[in-house]
C-alpha positions in Angstrom: 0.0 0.0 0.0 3.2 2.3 0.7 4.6 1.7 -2.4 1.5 2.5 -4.5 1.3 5.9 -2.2 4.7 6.7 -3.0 3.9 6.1 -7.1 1.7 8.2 -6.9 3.2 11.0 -5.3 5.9 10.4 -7.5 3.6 11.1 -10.3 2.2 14.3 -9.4 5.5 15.5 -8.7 6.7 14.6 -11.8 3.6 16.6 -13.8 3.7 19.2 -11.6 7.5 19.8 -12.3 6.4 19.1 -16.3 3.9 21.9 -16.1 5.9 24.3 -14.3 9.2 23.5 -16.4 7.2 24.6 -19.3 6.0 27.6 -17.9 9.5 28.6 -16.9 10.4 27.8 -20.4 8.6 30.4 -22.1 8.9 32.9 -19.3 12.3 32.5 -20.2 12.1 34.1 -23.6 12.5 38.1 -24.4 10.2 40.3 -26.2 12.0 42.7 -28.3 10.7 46.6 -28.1 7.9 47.1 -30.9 5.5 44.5 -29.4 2.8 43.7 -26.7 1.7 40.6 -25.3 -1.0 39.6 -22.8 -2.5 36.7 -21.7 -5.8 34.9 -23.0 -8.0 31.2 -23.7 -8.4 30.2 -27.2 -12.5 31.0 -27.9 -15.6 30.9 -30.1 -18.7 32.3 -30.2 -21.2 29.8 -28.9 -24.4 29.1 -30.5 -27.7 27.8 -28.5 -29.7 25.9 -31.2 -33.3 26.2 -29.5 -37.1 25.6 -30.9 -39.2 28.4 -31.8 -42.1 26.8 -30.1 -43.4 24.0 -27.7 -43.1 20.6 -28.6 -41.7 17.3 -27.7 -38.3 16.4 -29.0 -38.1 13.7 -31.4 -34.8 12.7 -32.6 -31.3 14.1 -31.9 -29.2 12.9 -34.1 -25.2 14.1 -32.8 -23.2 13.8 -29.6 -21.4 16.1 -27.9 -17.9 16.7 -29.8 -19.4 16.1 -33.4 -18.2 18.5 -36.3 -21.2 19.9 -38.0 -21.4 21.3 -41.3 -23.6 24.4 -41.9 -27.4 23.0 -42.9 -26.9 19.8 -41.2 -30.2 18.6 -39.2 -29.0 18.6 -35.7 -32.5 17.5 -34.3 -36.2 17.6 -34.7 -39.0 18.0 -32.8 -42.1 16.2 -32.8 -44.4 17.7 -35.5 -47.3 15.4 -36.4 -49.9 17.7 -35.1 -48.7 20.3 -37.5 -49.0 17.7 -40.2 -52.4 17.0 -39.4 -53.2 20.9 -39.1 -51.3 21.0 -42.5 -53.5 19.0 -44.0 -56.9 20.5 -43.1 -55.3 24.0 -43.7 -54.6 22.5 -47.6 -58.2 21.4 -47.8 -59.7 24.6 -46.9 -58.1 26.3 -49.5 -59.3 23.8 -52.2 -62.6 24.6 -50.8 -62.3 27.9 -51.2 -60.7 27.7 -54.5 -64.0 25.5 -55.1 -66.2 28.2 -54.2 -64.1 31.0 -56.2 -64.5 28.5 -59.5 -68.5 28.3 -58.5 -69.0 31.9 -57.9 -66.8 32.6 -61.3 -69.7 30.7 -62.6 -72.3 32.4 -60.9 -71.4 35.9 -62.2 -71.4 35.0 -65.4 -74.6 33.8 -65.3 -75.5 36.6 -63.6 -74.6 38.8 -66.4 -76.1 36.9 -69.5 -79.5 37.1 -67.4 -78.7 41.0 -67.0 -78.2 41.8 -70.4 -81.3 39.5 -71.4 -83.4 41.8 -69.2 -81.2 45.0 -70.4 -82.1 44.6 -73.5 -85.8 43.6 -73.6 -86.2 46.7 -70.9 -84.9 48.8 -73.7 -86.7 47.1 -76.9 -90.3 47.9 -74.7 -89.1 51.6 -73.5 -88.9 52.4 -77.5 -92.3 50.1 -78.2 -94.0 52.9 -75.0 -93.3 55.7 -76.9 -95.4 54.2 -80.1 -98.0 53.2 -77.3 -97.7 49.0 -78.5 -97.0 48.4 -74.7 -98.3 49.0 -71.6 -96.6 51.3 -68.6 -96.9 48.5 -66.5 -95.2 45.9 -68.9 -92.0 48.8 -68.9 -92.1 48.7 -65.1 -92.3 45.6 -64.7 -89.2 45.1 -67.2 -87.0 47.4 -65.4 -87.7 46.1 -62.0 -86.4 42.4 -63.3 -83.5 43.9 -65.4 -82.9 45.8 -61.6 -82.9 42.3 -59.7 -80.5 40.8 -62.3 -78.7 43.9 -61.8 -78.4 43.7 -58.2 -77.7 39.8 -58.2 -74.8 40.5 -59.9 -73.1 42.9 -57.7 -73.8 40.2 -55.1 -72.3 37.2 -57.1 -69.3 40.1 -57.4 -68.9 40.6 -53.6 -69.0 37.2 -53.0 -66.3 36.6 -55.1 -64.1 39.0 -53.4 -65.0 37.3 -50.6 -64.0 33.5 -51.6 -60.8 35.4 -52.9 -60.0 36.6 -49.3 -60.7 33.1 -48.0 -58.2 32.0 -50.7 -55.8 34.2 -49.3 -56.4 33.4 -45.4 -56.4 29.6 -45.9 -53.1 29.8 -48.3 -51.6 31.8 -45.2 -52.2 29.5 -42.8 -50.6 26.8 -45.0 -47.5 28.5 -45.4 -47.4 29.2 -41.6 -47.7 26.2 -40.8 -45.2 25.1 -43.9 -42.8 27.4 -42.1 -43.7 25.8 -38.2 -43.2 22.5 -39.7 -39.4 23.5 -41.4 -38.8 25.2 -37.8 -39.3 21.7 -36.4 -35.9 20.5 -38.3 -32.8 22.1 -36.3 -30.1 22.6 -38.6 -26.5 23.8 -37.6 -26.1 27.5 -39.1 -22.5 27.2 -39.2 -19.9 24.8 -39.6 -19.1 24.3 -36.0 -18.4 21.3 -33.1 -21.4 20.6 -30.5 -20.3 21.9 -27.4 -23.2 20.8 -25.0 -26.3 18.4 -25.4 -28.7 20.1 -23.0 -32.1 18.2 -23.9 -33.2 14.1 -24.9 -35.3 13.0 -27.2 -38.9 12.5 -25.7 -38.2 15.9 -23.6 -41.0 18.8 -23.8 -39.2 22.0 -24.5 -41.1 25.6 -24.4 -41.1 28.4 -27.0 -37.0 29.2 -27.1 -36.1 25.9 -25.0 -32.3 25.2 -25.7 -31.9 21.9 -27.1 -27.9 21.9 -28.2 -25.0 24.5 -28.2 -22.4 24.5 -31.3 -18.9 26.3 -31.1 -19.1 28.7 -34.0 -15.6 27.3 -35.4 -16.0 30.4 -38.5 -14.7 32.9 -35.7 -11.7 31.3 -33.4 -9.8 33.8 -31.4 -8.5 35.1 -28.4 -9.5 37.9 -26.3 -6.8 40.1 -24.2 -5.7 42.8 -21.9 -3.5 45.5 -23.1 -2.8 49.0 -21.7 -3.5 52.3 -23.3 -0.2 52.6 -24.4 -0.1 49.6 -26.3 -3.5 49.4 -27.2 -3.9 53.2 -28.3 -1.3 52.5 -31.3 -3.2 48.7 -32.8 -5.1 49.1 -36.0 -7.8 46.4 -37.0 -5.6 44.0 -39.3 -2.6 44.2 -37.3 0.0 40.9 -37.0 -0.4 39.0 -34.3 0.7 35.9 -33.0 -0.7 33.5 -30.3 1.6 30.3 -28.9 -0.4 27.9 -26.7 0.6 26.4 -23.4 0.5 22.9 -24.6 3.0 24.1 -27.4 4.8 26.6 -26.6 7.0 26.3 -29.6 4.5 26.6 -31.6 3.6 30.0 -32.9 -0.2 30.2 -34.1 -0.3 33.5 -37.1 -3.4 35.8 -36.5 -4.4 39.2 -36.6 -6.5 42.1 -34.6 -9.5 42.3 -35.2 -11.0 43.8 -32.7 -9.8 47.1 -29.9 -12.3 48.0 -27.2 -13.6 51.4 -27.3 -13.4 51.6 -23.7 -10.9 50.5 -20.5 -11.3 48.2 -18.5 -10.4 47.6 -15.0 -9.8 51.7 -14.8 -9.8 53.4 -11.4 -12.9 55.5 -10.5 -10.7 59.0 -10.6 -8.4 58.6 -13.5 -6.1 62.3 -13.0 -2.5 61.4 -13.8 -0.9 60.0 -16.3 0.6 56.9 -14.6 -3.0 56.1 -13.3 -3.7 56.5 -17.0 -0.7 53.7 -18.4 -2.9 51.3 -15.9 -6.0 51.7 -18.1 -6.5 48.2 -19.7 -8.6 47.7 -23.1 -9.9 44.6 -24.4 -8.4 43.5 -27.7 -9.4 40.2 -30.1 -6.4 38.7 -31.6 -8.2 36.3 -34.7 -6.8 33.1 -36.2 -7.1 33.3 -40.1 -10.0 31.4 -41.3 -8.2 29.7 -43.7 -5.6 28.0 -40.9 -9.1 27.0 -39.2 -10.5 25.1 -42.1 -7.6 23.1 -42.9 -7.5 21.8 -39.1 -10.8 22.0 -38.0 -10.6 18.3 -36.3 -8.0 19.4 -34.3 -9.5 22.9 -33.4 -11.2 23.4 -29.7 -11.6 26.1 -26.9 -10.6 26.9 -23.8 -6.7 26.4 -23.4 -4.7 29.0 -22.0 -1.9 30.8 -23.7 -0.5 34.0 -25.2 -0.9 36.4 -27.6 1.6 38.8 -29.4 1.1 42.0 -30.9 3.4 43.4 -33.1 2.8 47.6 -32.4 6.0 49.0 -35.0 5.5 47.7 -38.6 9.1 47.9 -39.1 10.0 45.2 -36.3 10.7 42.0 -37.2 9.5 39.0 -35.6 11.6 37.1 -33.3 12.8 33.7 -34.7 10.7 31.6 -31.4 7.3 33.6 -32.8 8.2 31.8 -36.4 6.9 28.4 -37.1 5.5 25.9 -39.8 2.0 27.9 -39.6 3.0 30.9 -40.0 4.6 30.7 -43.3 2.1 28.6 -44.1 -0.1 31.2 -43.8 2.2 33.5 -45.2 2.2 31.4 -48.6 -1.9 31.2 -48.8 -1.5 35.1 -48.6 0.4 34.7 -51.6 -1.4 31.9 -53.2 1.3 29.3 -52.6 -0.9 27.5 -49.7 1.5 25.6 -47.5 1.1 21.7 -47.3 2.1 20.6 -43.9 -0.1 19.2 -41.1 -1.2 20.8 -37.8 -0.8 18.1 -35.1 -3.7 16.9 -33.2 -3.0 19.2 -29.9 -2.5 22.5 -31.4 -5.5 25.0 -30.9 -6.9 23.7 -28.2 -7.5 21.3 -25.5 -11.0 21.2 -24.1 -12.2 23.4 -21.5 -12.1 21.5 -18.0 -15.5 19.8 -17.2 -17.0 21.5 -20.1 -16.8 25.2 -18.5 -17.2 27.5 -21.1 -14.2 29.6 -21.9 -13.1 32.3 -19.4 -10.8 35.5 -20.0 -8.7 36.0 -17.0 -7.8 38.9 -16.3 -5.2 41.1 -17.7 -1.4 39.1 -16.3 1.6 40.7 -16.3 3.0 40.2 -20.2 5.4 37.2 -19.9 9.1 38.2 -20.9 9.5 35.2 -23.4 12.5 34.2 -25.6 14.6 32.1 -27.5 14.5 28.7 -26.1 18.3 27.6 -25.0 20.0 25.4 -26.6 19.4 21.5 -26.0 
């Protein structure tokens, strides 16, 4: 039993002195003058993918970790109701298309009789001025050629009303059309399910999340920088980030992002050293194109740092080089690079599924050239 104690103490001593000789490692490196580091998690926007309205879940068809391609269906719910109310919805409107055809014929009936008693009105006005017809006969003439008159305009505003009824019953088919396409889930972008938060056979309400997706179109990292370094950034500038899992691993990307205002400032802000303590949030983005060719390999939440390069001029030091970065380089330039990210770069998964968490702003590590094996 000693000896299995001792093993194991052994083992976390040996990890933690890993971990910690790693850290030491980079801490060990120098940042020339021209740049600006601080501290950050890889991230991406997540995604809740939730129903629109009540119903019962009826198939979920990914785990937790899958890639998902934009359009896939994630999970649908229960929509045999709909179908049914689909389905009576679609007769009503040949019923009232029905109707429309009947009344069409209606009217024009209407109007033959109409110009029947039009014209025979007329032919015995003309035959009352010679005296060959009665007054009476006339009168009674104009009052039928006025009831096919008026039977008209009805058969007319009936129409307009099995139009409208057209109109109301094709409506409610294409809402309900829509409420049944709702009731397919599809991923809107291409992205890796993050959390499974409901099961099939589960009644969810009106918005009721049902799965989250990592928005894996958008990977970055969010830091701290002061308002001397983060006054002179433009959107676009170079950046670099190297993860804590490999640190000799520089990962290319670029700002795209400066907060408008400080954060962490002090309540009176008078001098100019309270000023230089001023911290602004910045997103440092890894090129989309980096992202696509590794998206297996891509995840959230582990720690590192990012680099920003404030003078044009400087050049990058030779431990902020790598593989990636001139692989990016030669995509920039239409030469894409062909060599393969391993599995651990970008990312290992946040501990016990916490989503990822910006600490805040570290003192910037003074990192430099590894020494020589």
């Amino acid at each position: 039993m000693k000896k299995v104690i001792l093993i194991l103490v052994a083992a976390v001593i040996v990890a933690g002195a890993a971990a910690f000789g790693v850290r030491t490692w980079m801490d060990r490196r120098v940042l020339p003058p021209g740049f600006a580091s601080g501290n950050g998690r890889i991230e991406a926007t997540e995604i809740d993918i939730a129903a629109k309205y009540p119903a019962r879940i009826a198939t979920i068809n990914v785990e937790e970790g899958d890639l998902v391609q934009p359009g896939q269906v994630l999970a649908e719910l229960d929509t045999r109701e709909l179908a049914a109310q689909l389905a009576a919805a679609e007769a009503q409107v040949e019923q009232a298309r029905q109707a429309y055809a009947e009344t069409e014929h209606v009217i024009a009936q209407r109007k033959t009789e109409l110009q029947l008693a039009s014209t025979e009105y007329e032919r015995n006005l003309v035959l009352l001025g010679g005296h060959f017809v009665s007054q009476q006969r006339v009168d009674n003439l104009q009052s039928v050629r006025d009831t096919a008159q008026s039977a008209l305009a009805a058969a007319e505003s009936r129409l307009l009303n099995n139009e409208a009824a057209i109109r109301s019953a094709e409506a409610t088919v294409a809402q309900l059309k829509q409420q049944l396409a709702d009731g397919v889930l599809t991923s809107p972008r291409v992205g890796r399910v993050l959390f499974r938060l409901a099961e099939p056979g589960e009644v969810v309400g009106a918005g009721g999340k049902v799965l989250t997706v990592l928005d894996l179109s958008n990977i970055y990292m969010t830091i701290f920088l002061p308002a001397s370094a983060a006054g002179a950034l433009a959107i676009g500038t170079d950046a670099r980030i190297v993860v804590e899992p490999l640190p000799d691993r520089a990962i290319p990307g670029n700002v795209s992002f400066v907060s408008a205002k400080a954060q962490f400032t002090p309540k009176q802000v008078e001098t100019a050293d309270e000023r230089n303590r001023m911290m602004f949030r910045v997103k440092i983005r890894v090129p989309q194109s980096l992202v696509e060719k590794h998206l297996e390999q891509v995840k959230t939440g582990v720690p590192g740092v990012a680099y920003v390069r404030l003078d044009p001029k400087a050049a990058w030091p030779d431990w902020l080089q790598s593989d990636l970065t001139e692989d990016t380089a030669a995509t920039s330039e239409g030469n894409p690079g062909s060599r393969t990210l391993p599995p651990a770069v970008l990312a290992v998964p946040p501990a016990d599924g916490a989503k990822a968490e910006v600490p805040a702003s570290e003192p910037a590590p003074a990192p430099a050239p590894a020494p020589a094996q």
